[in-house]
ChimeraX commands (.cxc) that place a marker at each C-alpha (Angstrom):
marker #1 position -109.88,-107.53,140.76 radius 0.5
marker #1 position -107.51,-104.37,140.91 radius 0.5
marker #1 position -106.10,-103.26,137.34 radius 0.5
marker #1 position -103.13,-101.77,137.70 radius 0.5
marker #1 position -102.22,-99.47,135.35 radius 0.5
marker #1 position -98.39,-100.27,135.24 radius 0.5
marker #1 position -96.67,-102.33,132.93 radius 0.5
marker #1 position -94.68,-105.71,133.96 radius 0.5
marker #1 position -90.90,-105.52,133.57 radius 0.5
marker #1 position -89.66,-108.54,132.31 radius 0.5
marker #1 position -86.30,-109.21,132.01 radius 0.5
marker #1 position -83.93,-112.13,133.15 radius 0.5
marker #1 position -80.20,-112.05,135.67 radius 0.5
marker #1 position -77.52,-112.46,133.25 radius 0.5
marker #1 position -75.02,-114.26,135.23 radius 0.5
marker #1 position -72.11,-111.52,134.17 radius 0.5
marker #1 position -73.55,-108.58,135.63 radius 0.5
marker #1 position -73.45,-107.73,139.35 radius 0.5
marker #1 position -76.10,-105.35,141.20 radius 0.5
marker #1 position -75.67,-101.76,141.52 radius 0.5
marker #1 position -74.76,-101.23,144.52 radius 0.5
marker #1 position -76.20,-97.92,146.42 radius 0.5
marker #1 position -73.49,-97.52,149.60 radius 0.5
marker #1 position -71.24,-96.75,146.79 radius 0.5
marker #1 position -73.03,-93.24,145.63 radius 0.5
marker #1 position -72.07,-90.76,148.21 radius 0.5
marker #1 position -75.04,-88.54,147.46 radius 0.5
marker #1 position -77.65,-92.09,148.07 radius 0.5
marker #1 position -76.12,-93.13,150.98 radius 0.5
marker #1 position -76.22,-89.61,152.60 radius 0.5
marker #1 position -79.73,-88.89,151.64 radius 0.5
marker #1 position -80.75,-92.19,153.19 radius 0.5
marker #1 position -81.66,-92.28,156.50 radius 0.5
marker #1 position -82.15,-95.60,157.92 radius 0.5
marker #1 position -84.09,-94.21,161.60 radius 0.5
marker #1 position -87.00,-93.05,159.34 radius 0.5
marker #1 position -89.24,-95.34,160.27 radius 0.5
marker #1 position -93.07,-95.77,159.99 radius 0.5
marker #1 position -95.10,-94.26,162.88 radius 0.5
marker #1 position -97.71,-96.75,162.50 radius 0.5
marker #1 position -98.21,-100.49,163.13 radius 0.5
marker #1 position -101.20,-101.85,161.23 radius 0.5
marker #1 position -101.50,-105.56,160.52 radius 0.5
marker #1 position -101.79,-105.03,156.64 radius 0.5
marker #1 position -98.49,-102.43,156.40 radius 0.5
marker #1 position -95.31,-103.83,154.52 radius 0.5
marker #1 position -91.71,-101.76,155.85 radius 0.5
marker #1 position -89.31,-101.61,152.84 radius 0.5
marker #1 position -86.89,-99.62,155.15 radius 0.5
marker #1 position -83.41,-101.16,153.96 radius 0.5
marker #1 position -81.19,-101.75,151.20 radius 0.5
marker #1 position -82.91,-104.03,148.26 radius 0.5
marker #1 position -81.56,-107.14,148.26 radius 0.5
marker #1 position -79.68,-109.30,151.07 radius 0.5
marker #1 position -76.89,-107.69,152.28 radius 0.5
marker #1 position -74.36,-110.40,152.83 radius 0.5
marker #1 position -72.24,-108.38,155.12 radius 0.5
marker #1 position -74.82,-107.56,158.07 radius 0.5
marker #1 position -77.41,-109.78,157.12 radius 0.5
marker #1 position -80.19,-107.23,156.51 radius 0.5
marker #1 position -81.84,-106.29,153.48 radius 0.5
marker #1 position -85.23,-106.67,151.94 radius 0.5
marker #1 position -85.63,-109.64,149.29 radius 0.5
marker #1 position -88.75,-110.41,147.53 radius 0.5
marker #1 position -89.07,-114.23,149.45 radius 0.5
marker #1 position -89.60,-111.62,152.59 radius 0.5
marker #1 position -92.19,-109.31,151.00 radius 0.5
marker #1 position -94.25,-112.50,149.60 radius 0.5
marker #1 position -94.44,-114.06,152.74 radius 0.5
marker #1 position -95.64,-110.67,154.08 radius 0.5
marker #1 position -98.20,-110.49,151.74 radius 0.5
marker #1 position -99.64,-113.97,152.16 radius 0.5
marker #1 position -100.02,-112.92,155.35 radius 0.5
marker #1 position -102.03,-109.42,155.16 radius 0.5
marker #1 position -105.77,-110.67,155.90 radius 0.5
marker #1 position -106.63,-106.72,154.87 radius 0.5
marker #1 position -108.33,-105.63,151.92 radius 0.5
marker #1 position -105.89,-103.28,151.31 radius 0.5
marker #1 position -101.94,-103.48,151.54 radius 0.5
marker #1 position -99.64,-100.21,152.18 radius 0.5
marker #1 position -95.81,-100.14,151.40 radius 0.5
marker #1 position -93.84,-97.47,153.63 radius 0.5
marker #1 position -90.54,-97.22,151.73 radius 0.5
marker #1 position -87.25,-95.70,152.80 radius 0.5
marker #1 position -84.49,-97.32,150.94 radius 0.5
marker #1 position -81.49,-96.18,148.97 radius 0.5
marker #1 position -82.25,-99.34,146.16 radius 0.5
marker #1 position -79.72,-102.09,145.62 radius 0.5
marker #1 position -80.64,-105.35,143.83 radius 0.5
marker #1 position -82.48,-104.13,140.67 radius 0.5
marker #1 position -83.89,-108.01,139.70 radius 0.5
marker #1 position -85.05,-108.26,143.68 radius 0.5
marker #1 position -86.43,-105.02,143.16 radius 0.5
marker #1 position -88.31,-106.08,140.13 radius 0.5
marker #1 position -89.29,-109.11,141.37 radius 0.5
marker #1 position -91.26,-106.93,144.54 radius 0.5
marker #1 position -92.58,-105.02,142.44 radius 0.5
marker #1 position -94.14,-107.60,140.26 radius 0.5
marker #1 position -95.35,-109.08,143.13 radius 0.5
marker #1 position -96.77,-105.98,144.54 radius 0.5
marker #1 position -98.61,-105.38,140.64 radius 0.5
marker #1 position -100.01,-108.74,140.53 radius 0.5
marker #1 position -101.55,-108.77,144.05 radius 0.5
marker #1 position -105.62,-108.26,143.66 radius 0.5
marker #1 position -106.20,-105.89,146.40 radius 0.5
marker #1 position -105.40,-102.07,146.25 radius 0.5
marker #1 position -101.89,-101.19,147.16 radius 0.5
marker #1 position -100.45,-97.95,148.27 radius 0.5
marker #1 position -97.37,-96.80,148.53 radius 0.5
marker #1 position -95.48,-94.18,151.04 radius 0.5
marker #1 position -92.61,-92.53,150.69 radius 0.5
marker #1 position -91.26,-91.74,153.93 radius 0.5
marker #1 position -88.08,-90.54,153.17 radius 0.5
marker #1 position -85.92,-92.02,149.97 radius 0.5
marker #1 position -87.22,-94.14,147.40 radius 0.5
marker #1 position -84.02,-94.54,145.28 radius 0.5
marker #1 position -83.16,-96.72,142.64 radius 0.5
marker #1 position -84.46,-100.46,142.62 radius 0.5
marker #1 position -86.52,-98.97,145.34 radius 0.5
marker #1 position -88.25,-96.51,143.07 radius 0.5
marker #1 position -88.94,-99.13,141.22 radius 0.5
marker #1 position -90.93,-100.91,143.45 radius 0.5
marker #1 position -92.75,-97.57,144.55 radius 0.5
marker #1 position -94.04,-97.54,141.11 radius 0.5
marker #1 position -96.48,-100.54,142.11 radius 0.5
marker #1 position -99.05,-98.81,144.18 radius 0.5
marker #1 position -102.04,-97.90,142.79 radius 0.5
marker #1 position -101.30,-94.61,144.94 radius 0.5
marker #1 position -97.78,-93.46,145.83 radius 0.5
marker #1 position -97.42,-90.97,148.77 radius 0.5
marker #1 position -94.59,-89.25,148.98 radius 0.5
marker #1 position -93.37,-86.76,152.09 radius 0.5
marker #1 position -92.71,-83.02,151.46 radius 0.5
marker #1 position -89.25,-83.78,152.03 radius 0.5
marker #1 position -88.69,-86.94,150.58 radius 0.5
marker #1 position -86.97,-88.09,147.74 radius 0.5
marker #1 position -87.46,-89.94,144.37 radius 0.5
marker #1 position -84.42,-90.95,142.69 radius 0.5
marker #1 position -84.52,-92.62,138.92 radius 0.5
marker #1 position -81.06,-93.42,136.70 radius 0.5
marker #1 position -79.77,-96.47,134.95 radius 0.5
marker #1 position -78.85,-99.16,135.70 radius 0.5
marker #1 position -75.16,-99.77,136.92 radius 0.5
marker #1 position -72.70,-102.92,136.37 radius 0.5
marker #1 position -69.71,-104.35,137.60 radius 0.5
marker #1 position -67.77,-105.29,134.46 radius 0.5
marker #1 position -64.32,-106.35,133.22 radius 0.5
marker #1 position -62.86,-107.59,130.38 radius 0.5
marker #1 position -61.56,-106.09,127.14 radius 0.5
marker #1 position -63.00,-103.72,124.95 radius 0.5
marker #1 position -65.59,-106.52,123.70 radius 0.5
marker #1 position -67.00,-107.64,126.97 radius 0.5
marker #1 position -67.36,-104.04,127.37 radius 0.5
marker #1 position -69.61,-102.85,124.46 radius 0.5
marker #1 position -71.48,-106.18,125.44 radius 0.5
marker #1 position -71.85,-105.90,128.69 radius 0.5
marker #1 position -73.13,-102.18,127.53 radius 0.5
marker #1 position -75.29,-103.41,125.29 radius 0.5
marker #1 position -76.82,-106.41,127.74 radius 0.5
marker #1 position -78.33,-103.59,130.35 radius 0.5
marker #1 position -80.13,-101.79,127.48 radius 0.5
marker #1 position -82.95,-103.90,127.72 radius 0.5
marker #1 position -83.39,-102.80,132.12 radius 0.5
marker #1 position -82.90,-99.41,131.40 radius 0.5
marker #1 position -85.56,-99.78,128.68 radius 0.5
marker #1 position -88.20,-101.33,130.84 radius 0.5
marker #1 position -87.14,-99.02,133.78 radius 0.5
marker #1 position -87.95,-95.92,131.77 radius 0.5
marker #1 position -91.23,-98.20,130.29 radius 0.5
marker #1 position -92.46,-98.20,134.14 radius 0.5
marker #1 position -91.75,-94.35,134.72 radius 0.5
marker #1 position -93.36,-92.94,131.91 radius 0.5
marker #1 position -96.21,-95.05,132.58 radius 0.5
marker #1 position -96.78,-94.01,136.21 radius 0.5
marker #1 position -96.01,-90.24,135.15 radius 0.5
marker #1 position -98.15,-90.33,131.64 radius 0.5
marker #1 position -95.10,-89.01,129.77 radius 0.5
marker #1 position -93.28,-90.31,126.37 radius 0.5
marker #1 position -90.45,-92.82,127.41 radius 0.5
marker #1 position -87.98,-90.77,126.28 radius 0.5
marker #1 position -88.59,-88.44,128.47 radius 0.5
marker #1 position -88.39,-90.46,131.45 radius 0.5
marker #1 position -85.08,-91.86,129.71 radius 0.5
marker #1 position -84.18,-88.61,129.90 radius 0.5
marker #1 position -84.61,-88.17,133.65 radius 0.5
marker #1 position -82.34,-91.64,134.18 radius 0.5
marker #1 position -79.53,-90.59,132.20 radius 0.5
marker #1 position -79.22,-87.40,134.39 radius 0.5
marker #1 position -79.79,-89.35,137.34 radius 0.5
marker #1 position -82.45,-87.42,138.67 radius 0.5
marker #1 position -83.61,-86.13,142.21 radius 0.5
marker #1 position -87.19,-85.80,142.90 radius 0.5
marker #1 position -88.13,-83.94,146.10 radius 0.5
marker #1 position -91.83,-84.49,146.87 radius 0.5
marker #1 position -93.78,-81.42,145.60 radius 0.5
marker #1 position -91.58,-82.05,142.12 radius 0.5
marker #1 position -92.49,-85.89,142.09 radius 0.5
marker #1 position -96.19,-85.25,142.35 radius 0.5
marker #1 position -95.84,-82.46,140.02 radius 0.5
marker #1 position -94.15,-84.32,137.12 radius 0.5
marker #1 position -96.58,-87.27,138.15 radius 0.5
marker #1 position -94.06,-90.11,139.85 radius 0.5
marker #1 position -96.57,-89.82,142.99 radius 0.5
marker #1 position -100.05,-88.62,142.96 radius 0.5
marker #1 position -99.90,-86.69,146.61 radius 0.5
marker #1 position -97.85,-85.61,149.26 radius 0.5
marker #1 position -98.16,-87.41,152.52 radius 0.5
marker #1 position -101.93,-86.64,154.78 radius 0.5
marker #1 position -99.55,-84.90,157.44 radius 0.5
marker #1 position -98.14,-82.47,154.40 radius 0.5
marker #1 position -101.35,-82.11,153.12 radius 0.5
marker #1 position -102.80,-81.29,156.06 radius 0.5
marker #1 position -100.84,-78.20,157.41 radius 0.5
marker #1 position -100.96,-76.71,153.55 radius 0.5
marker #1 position -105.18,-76.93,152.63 radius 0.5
marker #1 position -105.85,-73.57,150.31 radius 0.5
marker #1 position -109.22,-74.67,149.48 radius 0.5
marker #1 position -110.93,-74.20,146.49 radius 0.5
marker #1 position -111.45,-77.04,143.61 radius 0.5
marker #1 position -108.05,-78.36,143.75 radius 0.5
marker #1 position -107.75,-78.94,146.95 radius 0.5
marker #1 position -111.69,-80.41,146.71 radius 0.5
marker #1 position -110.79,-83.08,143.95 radius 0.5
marker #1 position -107.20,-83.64,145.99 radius 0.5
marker #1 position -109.43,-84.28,148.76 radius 0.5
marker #1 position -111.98,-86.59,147.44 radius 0.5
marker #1 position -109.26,-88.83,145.50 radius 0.5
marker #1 position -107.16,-89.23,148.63 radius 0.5
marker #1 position -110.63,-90.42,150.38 radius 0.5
marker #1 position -111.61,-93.25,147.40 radius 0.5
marker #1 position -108.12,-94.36,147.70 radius 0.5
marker #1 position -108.46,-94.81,151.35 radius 0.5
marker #1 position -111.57,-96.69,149.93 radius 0.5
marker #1 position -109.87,-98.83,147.59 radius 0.5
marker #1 position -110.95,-97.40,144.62 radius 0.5
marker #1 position -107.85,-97.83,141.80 radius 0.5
marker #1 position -106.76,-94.64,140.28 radius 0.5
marker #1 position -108.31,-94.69,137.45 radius 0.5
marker #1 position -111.59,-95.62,138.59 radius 0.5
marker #1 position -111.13,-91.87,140.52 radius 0.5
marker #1 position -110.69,-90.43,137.99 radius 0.5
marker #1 position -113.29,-91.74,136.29 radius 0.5
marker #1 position -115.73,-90.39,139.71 radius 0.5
marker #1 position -113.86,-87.54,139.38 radius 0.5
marker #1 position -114.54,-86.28,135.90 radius 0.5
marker #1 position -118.11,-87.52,135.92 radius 0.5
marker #1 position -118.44,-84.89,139.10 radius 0.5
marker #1 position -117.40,-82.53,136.74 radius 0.5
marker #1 position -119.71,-83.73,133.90 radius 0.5
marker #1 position -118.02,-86.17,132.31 radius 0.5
marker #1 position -115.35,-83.65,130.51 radius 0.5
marker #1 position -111.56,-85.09,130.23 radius 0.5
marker #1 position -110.35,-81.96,131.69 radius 0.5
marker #1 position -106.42,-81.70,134.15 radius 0.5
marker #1 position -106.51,-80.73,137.22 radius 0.5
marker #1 position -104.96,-77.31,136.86 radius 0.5
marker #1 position -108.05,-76.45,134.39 radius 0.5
marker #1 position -110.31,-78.01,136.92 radius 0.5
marker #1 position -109.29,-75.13,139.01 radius 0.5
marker #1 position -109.45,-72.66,137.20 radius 0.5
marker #1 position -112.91,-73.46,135.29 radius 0.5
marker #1 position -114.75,-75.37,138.03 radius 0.5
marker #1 position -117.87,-73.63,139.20 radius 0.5
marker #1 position -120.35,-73.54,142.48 radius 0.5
marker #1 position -122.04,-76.59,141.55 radius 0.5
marker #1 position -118.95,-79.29,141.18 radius 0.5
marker #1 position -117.43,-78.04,144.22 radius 0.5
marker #1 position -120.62,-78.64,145.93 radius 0.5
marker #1 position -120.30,-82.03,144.16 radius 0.5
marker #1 position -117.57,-82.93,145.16 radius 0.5
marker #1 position -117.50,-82.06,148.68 radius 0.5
marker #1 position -121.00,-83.79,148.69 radius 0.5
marker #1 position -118.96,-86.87,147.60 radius 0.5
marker #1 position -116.79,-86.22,150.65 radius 0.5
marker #1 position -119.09,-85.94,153.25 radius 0.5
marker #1 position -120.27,-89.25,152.13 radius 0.5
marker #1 position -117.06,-91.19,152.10 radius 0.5
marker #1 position -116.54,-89.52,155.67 radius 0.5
marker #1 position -120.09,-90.72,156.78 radius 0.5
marker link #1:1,2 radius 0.2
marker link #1:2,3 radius 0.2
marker link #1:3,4 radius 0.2
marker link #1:4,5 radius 0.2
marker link #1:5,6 radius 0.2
marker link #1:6,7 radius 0.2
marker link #1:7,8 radius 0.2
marker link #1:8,9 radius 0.2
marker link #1:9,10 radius 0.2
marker link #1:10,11 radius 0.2
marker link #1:11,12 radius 0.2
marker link #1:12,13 radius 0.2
marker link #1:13,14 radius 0.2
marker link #1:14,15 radius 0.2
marker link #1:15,16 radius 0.2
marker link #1:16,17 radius 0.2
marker link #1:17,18 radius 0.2
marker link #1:18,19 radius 0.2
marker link #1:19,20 radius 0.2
marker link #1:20,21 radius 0.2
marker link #1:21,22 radius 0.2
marker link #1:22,23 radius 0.2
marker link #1:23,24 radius 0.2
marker link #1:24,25 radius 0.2
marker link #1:25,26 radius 0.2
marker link #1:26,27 radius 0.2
marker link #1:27,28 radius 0.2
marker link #1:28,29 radius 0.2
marker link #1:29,30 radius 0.2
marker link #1:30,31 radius 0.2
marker link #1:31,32 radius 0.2
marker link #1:32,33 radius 0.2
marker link #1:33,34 radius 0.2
marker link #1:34,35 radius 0.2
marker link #1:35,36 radius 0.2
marker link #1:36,37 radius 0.2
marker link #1:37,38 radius 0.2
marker link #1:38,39 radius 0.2
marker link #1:39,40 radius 0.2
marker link #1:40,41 radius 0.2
marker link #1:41,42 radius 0.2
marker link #1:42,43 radius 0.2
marker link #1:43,44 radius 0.2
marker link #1:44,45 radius 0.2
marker link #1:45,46 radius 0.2
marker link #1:46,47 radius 0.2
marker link #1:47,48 radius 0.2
marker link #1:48,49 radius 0.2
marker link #1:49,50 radius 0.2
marker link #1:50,51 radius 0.2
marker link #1:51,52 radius 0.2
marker link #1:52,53 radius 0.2
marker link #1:53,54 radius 0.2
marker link #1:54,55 radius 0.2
marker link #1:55,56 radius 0.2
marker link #1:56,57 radius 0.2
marker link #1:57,58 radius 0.2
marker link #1:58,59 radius 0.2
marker link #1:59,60 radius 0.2
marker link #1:60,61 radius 0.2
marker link #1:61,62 radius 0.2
marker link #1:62,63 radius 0.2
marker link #1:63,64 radius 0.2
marker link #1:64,65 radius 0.2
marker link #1:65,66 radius 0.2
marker link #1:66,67 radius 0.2
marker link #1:67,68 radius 0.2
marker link #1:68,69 radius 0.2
marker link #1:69,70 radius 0.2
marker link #1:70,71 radius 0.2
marker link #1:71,72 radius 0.2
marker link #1:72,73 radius 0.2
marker link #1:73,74 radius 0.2
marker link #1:74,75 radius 0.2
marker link #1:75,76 radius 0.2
marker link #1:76,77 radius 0.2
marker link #1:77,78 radius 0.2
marker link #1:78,79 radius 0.2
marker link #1:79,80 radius 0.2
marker link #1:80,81 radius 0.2
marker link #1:81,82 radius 0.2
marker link #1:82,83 radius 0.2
marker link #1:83,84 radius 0.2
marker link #1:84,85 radius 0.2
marker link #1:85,86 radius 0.2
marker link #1:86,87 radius 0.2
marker link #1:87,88 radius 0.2
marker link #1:88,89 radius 0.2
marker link #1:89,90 radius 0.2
marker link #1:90,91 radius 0.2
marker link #1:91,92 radius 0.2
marker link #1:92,93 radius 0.2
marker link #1:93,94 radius 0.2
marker link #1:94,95 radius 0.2
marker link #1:95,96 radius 0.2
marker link #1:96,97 radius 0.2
marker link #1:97,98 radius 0.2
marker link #1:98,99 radius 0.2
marker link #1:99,100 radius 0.2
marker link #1:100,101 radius 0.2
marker link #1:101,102 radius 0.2
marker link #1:102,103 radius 0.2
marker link #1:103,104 radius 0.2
marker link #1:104,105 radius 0.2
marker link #1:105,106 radius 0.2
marker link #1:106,107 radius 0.2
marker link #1:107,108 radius 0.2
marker link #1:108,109 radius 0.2
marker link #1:109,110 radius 0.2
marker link #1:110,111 radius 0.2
marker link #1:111,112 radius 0.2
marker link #1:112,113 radius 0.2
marker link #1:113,114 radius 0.2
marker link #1:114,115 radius 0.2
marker link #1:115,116 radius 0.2
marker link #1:116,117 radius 0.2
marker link #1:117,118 radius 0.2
marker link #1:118,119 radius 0.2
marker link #1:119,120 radius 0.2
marker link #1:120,121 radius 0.2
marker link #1:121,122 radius 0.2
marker link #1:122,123 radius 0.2
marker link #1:123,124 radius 0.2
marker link #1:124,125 radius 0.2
marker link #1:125,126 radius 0.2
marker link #1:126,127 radius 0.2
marker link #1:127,128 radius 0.2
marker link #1:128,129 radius 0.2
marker link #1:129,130 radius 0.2
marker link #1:130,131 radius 0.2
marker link #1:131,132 radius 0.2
marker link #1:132,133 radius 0.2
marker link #1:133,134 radius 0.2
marker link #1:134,135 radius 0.2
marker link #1:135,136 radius 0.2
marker link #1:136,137 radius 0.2
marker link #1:137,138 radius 0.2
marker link #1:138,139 radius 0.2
marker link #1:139,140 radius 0.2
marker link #1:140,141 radius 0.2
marker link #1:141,142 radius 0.2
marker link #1:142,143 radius 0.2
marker link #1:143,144 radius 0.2
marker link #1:144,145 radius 0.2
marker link #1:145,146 radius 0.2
marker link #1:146,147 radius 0.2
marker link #1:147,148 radius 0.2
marker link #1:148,149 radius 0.2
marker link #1:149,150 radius 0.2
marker link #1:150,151 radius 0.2
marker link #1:151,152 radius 0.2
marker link #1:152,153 radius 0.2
marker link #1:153,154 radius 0.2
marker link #1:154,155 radius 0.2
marker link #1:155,156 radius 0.2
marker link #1:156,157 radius 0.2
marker link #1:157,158 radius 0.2
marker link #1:158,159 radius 0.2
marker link #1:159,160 radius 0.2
marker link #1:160,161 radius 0.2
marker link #1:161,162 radius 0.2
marker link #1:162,163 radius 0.2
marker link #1:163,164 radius 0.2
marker link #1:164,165 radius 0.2
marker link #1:165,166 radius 0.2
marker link #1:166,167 radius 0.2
marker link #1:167,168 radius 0.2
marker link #1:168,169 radius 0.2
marker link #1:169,170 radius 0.2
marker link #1:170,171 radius 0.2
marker link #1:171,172 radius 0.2
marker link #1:172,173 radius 0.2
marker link #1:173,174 radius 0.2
marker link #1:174,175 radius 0.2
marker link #1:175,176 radius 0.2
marker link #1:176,177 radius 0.2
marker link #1:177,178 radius 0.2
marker link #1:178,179 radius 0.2
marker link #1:179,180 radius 0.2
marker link #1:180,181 radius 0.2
marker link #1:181,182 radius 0.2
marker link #1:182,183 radius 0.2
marker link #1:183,184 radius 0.2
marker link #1:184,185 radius 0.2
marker link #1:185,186 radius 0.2
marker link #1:186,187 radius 0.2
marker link #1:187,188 radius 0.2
marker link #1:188,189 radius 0.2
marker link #1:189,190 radius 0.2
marker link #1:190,191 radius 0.2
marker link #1:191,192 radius 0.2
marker link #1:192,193 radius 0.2
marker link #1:193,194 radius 0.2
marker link #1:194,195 radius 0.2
marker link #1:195,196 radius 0.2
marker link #1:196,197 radius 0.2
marker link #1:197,198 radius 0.2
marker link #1:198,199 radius 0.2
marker link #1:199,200 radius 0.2
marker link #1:200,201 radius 0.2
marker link #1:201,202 radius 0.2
marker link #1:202,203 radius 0.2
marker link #1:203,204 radius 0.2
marker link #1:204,205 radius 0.2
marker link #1:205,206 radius 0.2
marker link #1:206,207 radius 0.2
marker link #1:207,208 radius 0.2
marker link #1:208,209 radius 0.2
marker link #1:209,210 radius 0.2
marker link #1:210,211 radius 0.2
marker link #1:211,212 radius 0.2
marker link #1:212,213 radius 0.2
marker link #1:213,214 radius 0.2
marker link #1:214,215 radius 0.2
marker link #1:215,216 radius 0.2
marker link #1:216,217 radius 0.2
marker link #1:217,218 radius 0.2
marker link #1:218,219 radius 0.2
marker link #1:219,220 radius 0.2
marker link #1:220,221 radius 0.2
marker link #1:221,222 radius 0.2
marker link #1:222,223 radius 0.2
marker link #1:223,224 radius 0.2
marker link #1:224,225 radius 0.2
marker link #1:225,226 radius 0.2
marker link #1:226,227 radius 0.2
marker link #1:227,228 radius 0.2
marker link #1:228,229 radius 0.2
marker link #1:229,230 radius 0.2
marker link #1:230,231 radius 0.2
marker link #1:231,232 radius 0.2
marker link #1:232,233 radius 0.2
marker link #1:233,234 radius 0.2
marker link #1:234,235 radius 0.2
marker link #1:235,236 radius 0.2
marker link #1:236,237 radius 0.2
marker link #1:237,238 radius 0.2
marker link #1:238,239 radius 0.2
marker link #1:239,240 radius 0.2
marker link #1:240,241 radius 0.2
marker link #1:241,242 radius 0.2
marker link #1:242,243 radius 0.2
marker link #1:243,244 radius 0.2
marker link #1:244,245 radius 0.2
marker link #1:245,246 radius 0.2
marker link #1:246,247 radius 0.2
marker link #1:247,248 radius 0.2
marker link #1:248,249 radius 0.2
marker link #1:249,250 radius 0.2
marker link #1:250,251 radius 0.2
marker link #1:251,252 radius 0.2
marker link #1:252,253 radius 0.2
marker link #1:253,254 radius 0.2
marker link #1:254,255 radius 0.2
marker link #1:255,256 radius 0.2
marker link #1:256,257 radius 0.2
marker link #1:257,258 radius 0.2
marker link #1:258,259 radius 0.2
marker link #1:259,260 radius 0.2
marker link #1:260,261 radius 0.2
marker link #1:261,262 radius 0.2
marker link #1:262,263 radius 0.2
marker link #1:263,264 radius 0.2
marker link #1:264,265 radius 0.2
marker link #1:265,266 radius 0.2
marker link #1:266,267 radius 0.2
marker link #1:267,268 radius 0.2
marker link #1:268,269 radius 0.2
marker link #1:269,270 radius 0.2
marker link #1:270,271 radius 0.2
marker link #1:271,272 radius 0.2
marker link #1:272,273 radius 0.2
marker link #1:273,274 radius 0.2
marker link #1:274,275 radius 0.2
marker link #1:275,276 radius 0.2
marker link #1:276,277 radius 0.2
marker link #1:277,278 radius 0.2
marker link #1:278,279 radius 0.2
view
């Protein structure tokens, strides 16, 4: 069974506050493109490629009643998520990606073009998140509707704490940073193109097709190489790196000192590992 490394975000609708809704942000609606579309149709793919949520005016939207019946019916051994969505719902959101975290098989995630909001959220529950050169990653807090006096205002305040606490739990988790600092990146309302998600570690590569036209060789791109191929395996992420640093005997070392201190013999290694995932 798959471990995912993730924690659970649990938190419950107060029936006062009203979903953020992402149409309403100039800068998220005109970053999302809703044509971006997956250029594959495998049997064990879920499209998250809409608004989170039902939309009540067109009738669209992705709810988590859709992606559970989607799952039940992936035969696969793995499951991929293509995202493109500028968020919406933030409980339906959680509720996918609780779903997504609790599901035994290996999961990855792609970012085709904006994962924003509740949808970043949900991208957080792949054991491997994808994201495209240009594609986006966008993390703040959480928004409400509220009215009243200056009361219901410091309580309604104080009543989305809690989400923007376990929002910023499931960040920092993902990215292997304090919480504060991922706090930090919500209250700023951040923008994550794709090179600056994997580097601050909110994804773990850029899409094959990126990766693909930009190969410098060398031990990086080695170890990049060999932990996109155990993913396509199934192997969780932290059993790669376990694989990984064992190539590289056993030392607990980052990847930028992997490149600059690996030698002859773990390349070989690794590339040994390669050719037999490839065989």
């Amino acid at each position: 069974m798959t471990v995912r490394q993730t924690p659970a975000i649990e938190v419950a609708r107060p029936a006062s506050v009203q979903a953020f809704d992402p149409l309403s942000r100039p800068q998220v609606a005109d970053r999302w493109q809703s044509n971006v579309r997956a250029a594959d149709a495998d049997n064990n793919v879920i499209s998250i490629l809409d608004m989170i949520g039902e939309d009540y005016w067109s009738g669209g939207g992705v709810t988590a009643k859709r992606v559970g019946a989607a799952l039940r019916s992936i035969k696969a051994d793995t499951v991929t998520v293509d995202i493109n969505s500028p968020g919406g719902d933030f409980f339906e959101g959680v509720a996918i990606y609780n779903m997504l975290r609790q599901d035994s098989r290996p999961v990855r995630v792609r970012v085709l073009g904006l994962a924003a909001s509740a949808a970043s959220v949900i991208a957080m529950a792949g054991d491997e998140l994808a994201i495209g050169r240009a594609g986006f990653l966008m993390v703040h807090n959480a928004w409400v509707v509220a009215v009243g006096n200056r009361h219901d205002l410091r309580s309604a305040a104080a009543t989305i704490e809690p989400f923007d606490d376990a929002m910023a739990a499931v960040y920092a988790a993902k990215a292997s940073v304090e919480r504060s600092e991922a706090a930090g990146w919500m209250d700023a309302e951040t923008w994550f193109n794709g090179e600056r998600a994997v580097e601050v570690g909110l994804a773990d590569a850029l899409l094959e097709a990126d990766l693909e036209t930009k190969d410098e060789g060398g031990p990086a791109s080695a170890m990049k190489r060999v932990s996109q191929a155990l993913a396509r395996q199934g192997f969780p992420r932290a059993e790669r790196e376990r694989l990984l640093r064992e190539i590289h005997g056993g030392e607990r070392k980052a990847a930028a000192d992997v490149a600059r201190n690996a030698d002859a013999s773990w390349i070989a290694g690794a590339r040994s590992l390669l050719d037999t995932l490839k065989g």
